[in-house]
C-alpha positions as CSV (number, residue, x, y, z in Angstrom):
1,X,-18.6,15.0,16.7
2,X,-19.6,15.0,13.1
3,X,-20.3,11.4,12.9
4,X,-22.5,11.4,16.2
5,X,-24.5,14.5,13.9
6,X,-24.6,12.4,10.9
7,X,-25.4,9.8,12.8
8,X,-28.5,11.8,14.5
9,X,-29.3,13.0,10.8
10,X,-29.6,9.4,9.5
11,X,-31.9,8.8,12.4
12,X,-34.1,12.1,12.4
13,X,-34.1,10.9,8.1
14,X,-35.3,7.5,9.1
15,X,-38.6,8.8,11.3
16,X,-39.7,11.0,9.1
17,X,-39.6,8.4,6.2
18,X,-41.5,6.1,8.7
19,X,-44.0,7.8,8.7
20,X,-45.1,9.1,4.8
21,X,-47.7,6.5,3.5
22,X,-47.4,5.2,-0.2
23,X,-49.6,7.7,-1.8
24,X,-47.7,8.7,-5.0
25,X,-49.8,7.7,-8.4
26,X,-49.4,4.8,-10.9
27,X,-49.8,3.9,-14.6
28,X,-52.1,6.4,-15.8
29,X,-53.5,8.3,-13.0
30,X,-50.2,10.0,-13.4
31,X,-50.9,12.2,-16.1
32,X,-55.5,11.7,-16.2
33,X,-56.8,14.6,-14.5
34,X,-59.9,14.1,-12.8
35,X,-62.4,15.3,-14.7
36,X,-61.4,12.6,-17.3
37,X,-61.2,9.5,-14.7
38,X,-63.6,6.9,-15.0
39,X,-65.3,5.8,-12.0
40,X,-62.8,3.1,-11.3
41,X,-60.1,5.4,-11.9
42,X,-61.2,8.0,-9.5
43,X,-62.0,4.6,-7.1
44,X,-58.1,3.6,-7.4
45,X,-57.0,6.7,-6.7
46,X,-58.7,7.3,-3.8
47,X,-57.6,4.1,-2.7
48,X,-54.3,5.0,-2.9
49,X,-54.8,8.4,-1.6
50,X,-56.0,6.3,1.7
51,X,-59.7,8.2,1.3
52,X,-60.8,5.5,0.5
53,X,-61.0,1.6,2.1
54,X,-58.8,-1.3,-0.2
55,X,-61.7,-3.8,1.2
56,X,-65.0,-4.5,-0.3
57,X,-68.1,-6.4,1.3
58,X,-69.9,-5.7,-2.1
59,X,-72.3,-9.1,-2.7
60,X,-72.7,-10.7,-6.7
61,X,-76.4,-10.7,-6.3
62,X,-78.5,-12.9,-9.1
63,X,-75.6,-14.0,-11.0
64,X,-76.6,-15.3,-14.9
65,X,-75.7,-18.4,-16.0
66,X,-72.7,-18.8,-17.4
67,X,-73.2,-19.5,-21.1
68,X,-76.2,-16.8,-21.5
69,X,-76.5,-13.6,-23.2
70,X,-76.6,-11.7,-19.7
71,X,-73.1,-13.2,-18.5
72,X,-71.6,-12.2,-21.7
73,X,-72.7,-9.2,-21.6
74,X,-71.4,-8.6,-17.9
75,X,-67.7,-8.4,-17.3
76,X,-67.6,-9.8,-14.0
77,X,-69.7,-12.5,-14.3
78,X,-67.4,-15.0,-15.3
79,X,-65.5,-14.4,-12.4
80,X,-68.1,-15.1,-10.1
81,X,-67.5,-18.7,-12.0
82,X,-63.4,-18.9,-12.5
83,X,-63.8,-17.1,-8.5
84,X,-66.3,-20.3,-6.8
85,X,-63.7,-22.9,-8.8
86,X,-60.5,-21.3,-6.9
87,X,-62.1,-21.0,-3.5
88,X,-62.7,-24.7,-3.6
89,X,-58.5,-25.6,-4.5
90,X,-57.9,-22.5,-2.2
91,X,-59.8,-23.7,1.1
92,X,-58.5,-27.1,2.4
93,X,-60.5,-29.5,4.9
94,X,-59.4,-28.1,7.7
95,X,-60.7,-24.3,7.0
96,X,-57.1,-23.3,6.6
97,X,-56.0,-21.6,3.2
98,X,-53.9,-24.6,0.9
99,X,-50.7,-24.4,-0.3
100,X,-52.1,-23.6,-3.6
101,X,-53.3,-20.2,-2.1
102,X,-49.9,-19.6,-0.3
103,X,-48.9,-19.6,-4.4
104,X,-51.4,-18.0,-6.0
105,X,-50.6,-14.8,-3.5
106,X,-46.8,-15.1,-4.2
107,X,-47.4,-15.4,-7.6
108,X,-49.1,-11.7,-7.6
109,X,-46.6,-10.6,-6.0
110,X,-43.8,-11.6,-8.0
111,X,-45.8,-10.9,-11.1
112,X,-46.4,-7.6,-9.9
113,X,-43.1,-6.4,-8.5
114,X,-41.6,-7.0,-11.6
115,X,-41.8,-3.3,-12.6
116,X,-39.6,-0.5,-10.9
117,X,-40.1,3.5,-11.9
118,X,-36.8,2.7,-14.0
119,X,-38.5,0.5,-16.2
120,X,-40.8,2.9,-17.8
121,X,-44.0,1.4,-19.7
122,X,-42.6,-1.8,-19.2
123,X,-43.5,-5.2,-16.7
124,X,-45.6,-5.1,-13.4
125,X,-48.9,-7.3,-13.2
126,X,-48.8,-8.3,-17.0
127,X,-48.8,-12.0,-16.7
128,X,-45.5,-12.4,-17.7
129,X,-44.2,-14.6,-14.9
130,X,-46.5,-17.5,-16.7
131,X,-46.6,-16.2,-20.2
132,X,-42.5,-15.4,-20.5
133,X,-41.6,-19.0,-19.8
134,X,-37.5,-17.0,-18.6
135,X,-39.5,-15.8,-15.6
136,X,-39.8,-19.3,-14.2
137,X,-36.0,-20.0,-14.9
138,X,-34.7,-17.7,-12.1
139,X,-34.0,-19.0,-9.0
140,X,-36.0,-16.8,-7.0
141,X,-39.2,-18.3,-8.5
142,X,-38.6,-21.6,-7.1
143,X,-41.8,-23.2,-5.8
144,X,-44.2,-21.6,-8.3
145,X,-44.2,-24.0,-10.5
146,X,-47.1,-25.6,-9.6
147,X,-49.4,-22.5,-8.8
148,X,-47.8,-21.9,-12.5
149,X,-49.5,-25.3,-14.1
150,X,-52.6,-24.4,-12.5
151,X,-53.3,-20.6,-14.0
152,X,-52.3,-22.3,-17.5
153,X,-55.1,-24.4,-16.6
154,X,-57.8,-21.9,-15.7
155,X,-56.4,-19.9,-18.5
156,X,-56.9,-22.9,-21.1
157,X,-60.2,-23.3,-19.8
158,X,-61.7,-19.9,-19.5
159,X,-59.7,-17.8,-22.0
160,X,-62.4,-18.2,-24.3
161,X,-64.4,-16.3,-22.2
162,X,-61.6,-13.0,-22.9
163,X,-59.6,-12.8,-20.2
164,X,-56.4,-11.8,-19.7
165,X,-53.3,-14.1,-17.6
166,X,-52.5,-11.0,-15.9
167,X,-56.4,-10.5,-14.7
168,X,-55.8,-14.2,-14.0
169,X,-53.0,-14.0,-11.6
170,X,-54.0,-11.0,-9.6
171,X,-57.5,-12.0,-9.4
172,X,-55.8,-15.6,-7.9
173,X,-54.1,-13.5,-5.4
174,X,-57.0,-11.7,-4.1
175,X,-59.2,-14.6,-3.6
176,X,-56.7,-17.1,-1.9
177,X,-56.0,-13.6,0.3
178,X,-59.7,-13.7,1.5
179,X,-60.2,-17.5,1.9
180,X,-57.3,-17.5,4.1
181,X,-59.2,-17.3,7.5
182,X,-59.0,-13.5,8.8
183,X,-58.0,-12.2,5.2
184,X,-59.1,-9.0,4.0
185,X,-61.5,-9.0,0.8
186,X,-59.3,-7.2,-1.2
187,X,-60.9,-4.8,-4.2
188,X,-60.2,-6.5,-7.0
189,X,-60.1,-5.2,-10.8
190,X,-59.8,-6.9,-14.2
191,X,-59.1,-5.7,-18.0
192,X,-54.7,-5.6,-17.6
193,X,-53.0,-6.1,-20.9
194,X,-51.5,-9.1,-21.1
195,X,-47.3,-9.3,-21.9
196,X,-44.8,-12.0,-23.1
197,X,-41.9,-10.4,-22.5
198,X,-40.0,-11.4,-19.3
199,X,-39.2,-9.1,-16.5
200,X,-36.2,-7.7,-15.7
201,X,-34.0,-9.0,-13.4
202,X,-33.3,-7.6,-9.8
203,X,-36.6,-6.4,-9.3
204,X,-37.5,-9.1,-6.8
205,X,-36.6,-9.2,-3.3
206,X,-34.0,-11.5,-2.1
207,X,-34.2,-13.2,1.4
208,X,-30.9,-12.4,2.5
209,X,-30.7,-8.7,1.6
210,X,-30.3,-5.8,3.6
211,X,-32.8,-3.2,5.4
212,X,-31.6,-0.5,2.8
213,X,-31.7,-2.2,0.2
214,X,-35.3,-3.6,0.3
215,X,-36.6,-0.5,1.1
216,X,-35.1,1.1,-1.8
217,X,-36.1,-1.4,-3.9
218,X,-40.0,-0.9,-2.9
219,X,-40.1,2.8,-2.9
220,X,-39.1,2.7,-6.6
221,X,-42.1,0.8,-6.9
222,X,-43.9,3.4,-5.3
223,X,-44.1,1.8,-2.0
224,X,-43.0,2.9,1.5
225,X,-41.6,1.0,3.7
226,X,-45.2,1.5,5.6
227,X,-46.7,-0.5,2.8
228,X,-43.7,-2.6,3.1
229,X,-44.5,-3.7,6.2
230,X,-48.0,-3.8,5.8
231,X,-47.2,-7.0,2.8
232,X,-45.0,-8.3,4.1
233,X,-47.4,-10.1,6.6
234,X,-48.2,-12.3,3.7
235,X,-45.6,-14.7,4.7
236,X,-47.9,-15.1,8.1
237,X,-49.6,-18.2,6.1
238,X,-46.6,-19.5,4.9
239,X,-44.9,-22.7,5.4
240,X,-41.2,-21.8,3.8
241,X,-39.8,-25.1,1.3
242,X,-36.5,-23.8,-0.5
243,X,-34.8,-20.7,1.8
244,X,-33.7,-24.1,4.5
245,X,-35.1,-27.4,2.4
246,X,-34.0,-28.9,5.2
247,X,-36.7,-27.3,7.6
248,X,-38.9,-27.9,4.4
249,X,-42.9,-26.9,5.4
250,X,-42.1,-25.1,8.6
251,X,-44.5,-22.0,9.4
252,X,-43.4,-18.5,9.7
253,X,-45.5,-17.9,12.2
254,X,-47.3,-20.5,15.1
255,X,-50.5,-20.3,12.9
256,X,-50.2,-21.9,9.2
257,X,-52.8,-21.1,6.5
258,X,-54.2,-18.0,8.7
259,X,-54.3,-14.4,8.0
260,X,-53.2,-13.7,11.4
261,X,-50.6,-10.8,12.9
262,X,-48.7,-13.4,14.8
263,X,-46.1,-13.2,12.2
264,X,-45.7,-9.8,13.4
265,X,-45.6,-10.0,17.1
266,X,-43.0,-13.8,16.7
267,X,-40.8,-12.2,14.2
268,X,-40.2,-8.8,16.5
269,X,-39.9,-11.6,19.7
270,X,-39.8,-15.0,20.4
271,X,-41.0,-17.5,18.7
272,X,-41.6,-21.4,18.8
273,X,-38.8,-23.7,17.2
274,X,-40.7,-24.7,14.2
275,X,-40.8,-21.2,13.2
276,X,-38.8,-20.0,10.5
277,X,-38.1,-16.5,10.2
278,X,-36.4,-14.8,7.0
279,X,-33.4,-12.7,7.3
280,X,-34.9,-10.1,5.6
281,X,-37.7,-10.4,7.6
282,X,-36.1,-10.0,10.9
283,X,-34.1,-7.1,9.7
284,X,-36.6,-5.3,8.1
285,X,-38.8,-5.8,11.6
286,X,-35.8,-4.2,13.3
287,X,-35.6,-1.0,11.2
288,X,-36.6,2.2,12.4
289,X,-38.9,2.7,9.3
290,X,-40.6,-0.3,9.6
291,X,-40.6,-0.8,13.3
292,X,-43.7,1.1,14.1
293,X,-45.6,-0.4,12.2
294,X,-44.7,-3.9,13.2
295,X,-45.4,-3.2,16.7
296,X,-48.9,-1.4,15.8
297,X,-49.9,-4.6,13.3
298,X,-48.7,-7.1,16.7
299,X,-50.6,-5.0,19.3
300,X,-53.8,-7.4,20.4
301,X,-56.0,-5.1,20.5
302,X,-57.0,-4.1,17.2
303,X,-53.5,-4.9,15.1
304,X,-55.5,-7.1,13.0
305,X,-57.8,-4.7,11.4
306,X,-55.2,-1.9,10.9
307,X,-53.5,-4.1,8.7
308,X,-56.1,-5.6,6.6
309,X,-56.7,-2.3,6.2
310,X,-53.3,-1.0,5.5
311,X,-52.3,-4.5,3.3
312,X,-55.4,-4.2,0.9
313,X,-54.2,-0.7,0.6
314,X,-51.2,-1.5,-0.6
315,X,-51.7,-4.7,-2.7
316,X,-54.5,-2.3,-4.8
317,X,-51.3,-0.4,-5.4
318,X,-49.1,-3.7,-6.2
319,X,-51.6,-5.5,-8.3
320,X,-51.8,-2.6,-10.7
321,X,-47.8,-1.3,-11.2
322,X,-47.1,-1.8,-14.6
323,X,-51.0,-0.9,-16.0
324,X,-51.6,2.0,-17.9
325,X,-55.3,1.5,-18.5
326,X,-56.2,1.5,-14.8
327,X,-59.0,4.2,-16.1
328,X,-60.7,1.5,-18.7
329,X,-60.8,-1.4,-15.7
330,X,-63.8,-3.2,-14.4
331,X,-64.2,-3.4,-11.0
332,X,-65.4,-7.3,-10.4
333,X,-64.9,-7.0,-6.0
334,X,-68.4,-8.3,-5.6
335,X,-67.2,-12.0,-6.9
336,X,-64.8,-12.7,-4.0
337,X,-65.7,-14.7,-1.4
338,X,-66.7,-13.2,1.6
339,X,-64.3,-12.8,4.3
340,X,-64.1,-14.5,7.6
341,X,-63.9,-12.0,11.1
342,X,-63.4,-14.8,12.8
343,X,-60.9,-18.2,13.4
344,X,-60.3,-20.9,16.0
345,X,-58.9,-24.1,14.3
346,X,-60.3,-27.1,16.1
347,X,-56.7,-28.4,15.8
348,X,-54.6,-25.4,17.1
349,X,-53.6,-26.7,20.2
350,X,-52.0,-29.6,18.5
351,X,-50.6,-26.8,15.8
352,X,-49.0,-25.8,18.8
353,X,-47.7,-29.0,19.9
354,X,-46.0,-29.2,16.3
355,X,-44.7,-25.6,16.7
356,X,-42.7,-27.0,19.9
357,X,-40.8,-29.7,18.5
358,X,-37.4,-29.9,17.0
359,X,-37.3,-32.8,14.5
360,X,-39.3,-32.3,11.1
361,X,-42.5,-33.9,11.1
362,X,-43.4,-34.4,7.4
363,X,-46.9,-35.8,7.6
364,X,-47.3,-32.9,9.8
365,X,-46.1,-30.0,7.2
366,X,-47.9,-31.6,4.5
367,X,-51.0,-32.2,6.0
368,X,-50.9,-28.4,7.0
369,X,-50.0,-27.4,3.7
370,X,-52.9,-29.0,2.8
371,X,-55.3,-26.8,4.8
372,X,-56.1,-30.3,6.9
373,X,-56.6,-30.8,10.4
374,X,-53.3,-32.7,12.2
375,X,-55.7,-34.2,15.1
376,X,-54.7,-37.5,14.0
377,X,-50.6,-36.8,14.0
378,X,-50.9,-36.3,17.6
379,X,-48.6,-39.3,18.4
380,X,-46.4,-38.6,16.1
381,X,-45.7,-35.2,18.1
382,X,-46.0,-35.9,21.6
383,X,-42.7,-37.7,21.8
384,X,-40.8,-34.5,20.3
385,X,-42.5,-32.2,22.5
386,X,-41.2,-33.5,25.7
387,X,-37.6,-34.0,24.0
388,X,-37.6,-30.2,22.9
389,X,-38.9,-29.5,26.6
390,X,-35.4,-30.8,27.4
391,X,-33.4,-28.9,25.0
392,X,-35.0,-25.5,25.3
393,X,-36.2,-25.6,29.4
394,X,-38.7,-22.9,30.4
C-alpha cells in the first residue's frame, strides 16, 4: 500500500513538473531590478518570462558598407556581413541546411550548456569550446571539429572588427537554425565576454543516460523539461556519424536538413529503417514530463509553430547561461536571414525511398549532408527498397 502511494506521489510530482515553463532568471537579471535594465535586458527577460516572442522578423534596412565610418559605428553591422557569408556555407544546393549548420547549432549548444547553477560565475556561452583547446579533447565533442576550424576561420578574419568567439558561436547557431527550411529566426544578441578556460566536465548530456538524469541535468541550467523538449527537436536535421559509425549519416527523422516536427511524431512511433533514434531521445519522449509536449509539437495541425515558438524561447535562454552582462548586449536580430514558412523538397519522395532501405547508402548520406538533391541516386536505391519490402512486409 505504501509503495502504490509513493508510487501515485511520484506520478502526481511528475504532472505538475510537466507543466511549469522555464521562467527562472539568468546572469544578471538575477539581481538588476527593472528600473536599471536596459532595453535588451528588459527584452530578455520578457522573453524568458514568455511575454514576450524568442522570434524576430525585424529587417537590416540600408546596411553601410563594411569598411565606412557608419558600420563602425553600428554594432550590428558587421554581422549583417559575417551573417550573408554563413548563410551561403549554411544553405546547400538542394535548399536543405549543410552539415556545417547541423554543427554550428550543436556547437551552441555544447558551448552553452557548459554552465550548471553549481558553477557559479563560471562557463556557459563563452567560447570556450573553441578557445580552451581541452574542450575538443572529450569524447562527447566528437564531430565538431570541423564546425571548430571554421569559427577559427571567421574569427581570424573578422576579429578585427571586435568580436567576441562566444558572439561567434551563438550567432552561428542562430543563423544555421533559420536557414534550415521551417526554422524559427531566433533573436539573436552579441557583446558575451569571451573565456579560455575549459568547461567543466559532466555538464553535457550523454546519449545513453537516463530520463532522470537528463532532466536534472537541464533544470540546473535553468531549464524544464518543457524547454527540454522543446531543443531537443534540433536533432530533427540531423544525420547522426559517431553514436552507431556504422549507420554513419542516417537521419533522425524521415526529413534531413529540415526544421520539421517529424522528429517528434517518428521518435514517439514508428519510424522508417534509416532512422536512427537516440536512447535518450526515446526515453525522454516516453516520460511523463516530457510527453505532452512531444505529442502537442507532433500534432499536424499547428505542432510546428508551437515549437518554433517554444524552441526560440528556450535557446534565448541557452545562448545566454553563463553571461553576466546580458544588460550591456546589442540586439543584432535584424541580420538573420529571413525564415522560410514553407518546404517541399523536389527530391522528398526519393528521401523517402532512402528512408526505406536497409543497407547504407553513402553517396546518399553525403549528398544529404550536403544539403543536395539525391534525384540522381535513384538507382542506387530502388534495388534496396524492394529488398527491405521483403524484410519488413506491410
Amino acid at each position: 500500500m505504501e509503495a502504490t502511494l509513493e508510487n501515485l506521489q511520484k506520478r502526481d510530482d511528475l504532472k505538475s513538473a510537466d507543466c511549469r515553463e522555464s521562467e527562472e532568471l539568468i546572469g544578471d537579471l538575477n539581481w538588476l531590478p527593472d528600473y536599471s535594465l536596459s532595453p535588451v535586458g528588459s527584452l530578455v527577460k520578457d522573453v524568458i518570462l514568455g511575454k514576450v516572442s524568442g522570434e524576430s522578423h525585424e529587417i537590416y534596412y540600408d546596411v553601410p558598407p563594411l569598411r565606412s565610418y557608419a558600420c563602425a559605428a553600428d554594432t550590428c553591422c558587421v554581422w549583417w556581413y559575417i551573417v550573408d557569408e554563413m548563410e551561403r556555407l549554411f544553405r546547400g544546393p538542394g535548399g536543405r541546411c549543410t552539415n556545417a549548420a547541423r554543427g554550428a547549432i550543436r556547437l551552441g549548444f555544447h558551448d552553452a550548456a557548459g554552465w550548471s547553477k553549481y558553477t557559479g560565475q563560471f562557463g556557459g556561452a563563452d567560447g570556450s569550446i573553441v578557445l580552451a583547446p581541452e574542450e575538443m579533447t572529450s569524447p562527447i565533442n566528437a564531430g565538431l571539429q570541423e564546425i571548430v576550424q571554421q569559427m577559427r576561420f571567421w574569427y581570424d578574419k573578422w576579429g578585427g572588427y571586435g568580436i567576441s568567439m562566444a558572439d561567434l558561436i551563438q550567432m552561428g547557431g542562430t543563423v544555421a537554425t533559420v536557414v534550415c527550411p521551417l526554422g524559427p529566426r531566433i533573436r539573436s544578441f552579441v557583446g558575451r565576454v569571451d573565456s579560455y578556460i575549459p568547461c567543466t566536465d559532466g555538464l553535457l548530456p550523454r546519449e545513453d543516460s537516463d530520463a532522470d538524469t537528463l532532466v536534472e541535468l537541464f533544470r540546473a541550467k535553468t531549464i524544464q523539461p518543457h524547454g527540454l523538449a522543446a531543443l531537443l527537436g534540433a536533432h530533427s536535421t540531423s544525420q547522426q556519424r559517431f553514436v552507431d559509425p556504422s549507420r554513419f549519416g542516417d537521419p533522425q527523422d524521415s526529413t534531413p536538413g529540415v526544421w520539421d516536427t517529424l522528429f517528434y511524431s517518428e521518435t514517439l512511433g514508428r519510424a522508417p529503417p534509416r532512422v536512427f533514434k537516440f536512447r535518450s531521445d526515446i526515453v525522454l519522449s516516453q516520460d511523463p514530463r516530457l510527453f505532452g509536449k512531444f505529442r502537442a509539437f507532433a500534432d499536424p495541425n499547428g505542432g510546428q509553430q508551437h515549437w518554433n515558438n517554444d524552441y526560440a524561447r528556450e535557446y534565448v535562454r541557452l545562448s545566454l547561461l553563463g553571461v553576466y552582462n546580458i544588460n550591456n548586449l546589442t540586439d543584432c536580430t535584424w541580420v538573420l536571414p529571413q525564415a522560410r514558412d514553407e518546404w517541399w523538397g523536389e527530391d522528398q519522395w526519393a528521401v523517402n525511398m532512402w528512408v526505406n532501405t536497409t543497407e547504407n547508402i553513402p553517396q546518399v548520406a553525403e549528398t544529404l549532408q550536403a544539403g543536395g538533391l539525391i534525384t540522381g541516386l535513384v538507382e542506387l536505391i530502388r534495388p534496396l527498397v524492394n529488398k527491405a519490402k521483403g524484410a519488413f512486409p506491410a
